[in-house]
C-alpha positions in Angstrom: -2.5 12.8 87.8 -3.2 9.5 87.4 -5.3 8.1 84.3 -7.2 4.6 84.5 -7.6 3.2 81.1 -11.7 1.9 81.2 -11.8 0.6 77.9 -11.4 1.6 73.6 -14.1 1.5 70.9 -14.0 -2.4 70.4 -14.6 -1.5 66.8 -11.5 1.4 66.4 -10.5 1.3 62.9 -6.7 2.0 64.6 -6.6 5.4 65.6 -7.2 3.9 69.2 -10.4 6.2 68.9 -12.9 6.6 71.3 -11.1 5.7 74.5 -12.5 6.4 78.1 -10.2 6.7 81.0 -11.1 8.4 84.4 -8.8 10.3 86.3 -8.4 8.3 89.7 -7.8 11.8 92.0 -10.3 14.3 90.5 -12.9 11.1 89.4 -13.1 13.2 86.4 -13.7 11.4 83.0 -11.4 11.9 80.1 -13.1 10.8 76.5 -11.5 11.3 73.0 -13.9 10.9 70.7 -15.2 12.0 67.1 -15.2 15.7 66.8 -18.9 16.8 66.7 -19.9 17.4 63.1 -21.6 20.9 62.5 -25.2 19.6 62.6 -24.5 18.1 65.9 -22.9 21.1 67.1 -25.2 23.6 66.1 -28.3 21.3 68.4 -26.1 21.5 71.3 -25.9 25.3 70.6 -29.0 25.8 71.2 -29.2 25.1 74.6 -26.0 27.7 75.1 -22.1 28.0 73.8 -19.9 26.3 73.3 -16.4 28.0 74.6 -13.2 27.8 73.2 -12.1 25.5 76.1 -14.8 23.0 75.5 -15.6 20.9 72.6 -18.5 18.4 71.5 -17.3 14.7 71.3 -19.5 11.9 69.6 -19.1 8.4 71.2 -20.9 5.6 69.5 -23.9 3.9 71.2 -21.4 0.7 71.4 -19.7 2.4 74.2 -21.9 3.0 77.1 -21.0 -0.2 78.8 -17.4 1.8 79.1 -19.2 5.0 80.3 -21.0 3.1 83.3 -17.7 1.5 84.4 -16.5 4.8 84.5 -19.4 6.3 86.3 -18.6 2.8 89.0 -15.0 3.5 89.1 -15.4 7.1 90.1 -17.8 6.1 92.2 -17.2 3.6 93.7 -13.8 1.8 95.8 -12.6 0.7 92.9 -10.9 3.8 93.0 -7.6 3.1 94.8 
């Protein structure tokens, strides 16, 4: 597996927290984020579970300029 780094939360108060990297072979993304907090997590239930595999991850508003470069790079050839 190989992991490109896309970019932290320019704002990360040091726990290198939320981070976006996308997995050059798969073009799957990988986000650490903020664990959902319950109210969050009980709107996404209702639209089905939530398996023990999974998990809801908050990433602030300040990072969807990472998210489309993600979305380019596994798009796109930057892939190499």
């Amino acid at each position: 597996m190989t992991l490109r780094f896309i970019a932290k939360d320019p704002n990360t108060n040091g726990d290198n927290c939320p981070t976006v990297w996308v997995d050059e072979e798969t073009k799957d993304f990988i986000i650490q984020g903020w664990k959902a907090d319950d109210e969050t997590e009980r709107e996404c239930l209702k639209t089905g579970s939530i398996p023990d595999t999974e998990a809801v991850v908050r990433l602030p508003a300040r990072m969807m300029a990472a998210i489309r470069e993600a979305c380019d790079v596994a798009d796109g050839p930057a892939v190499r």
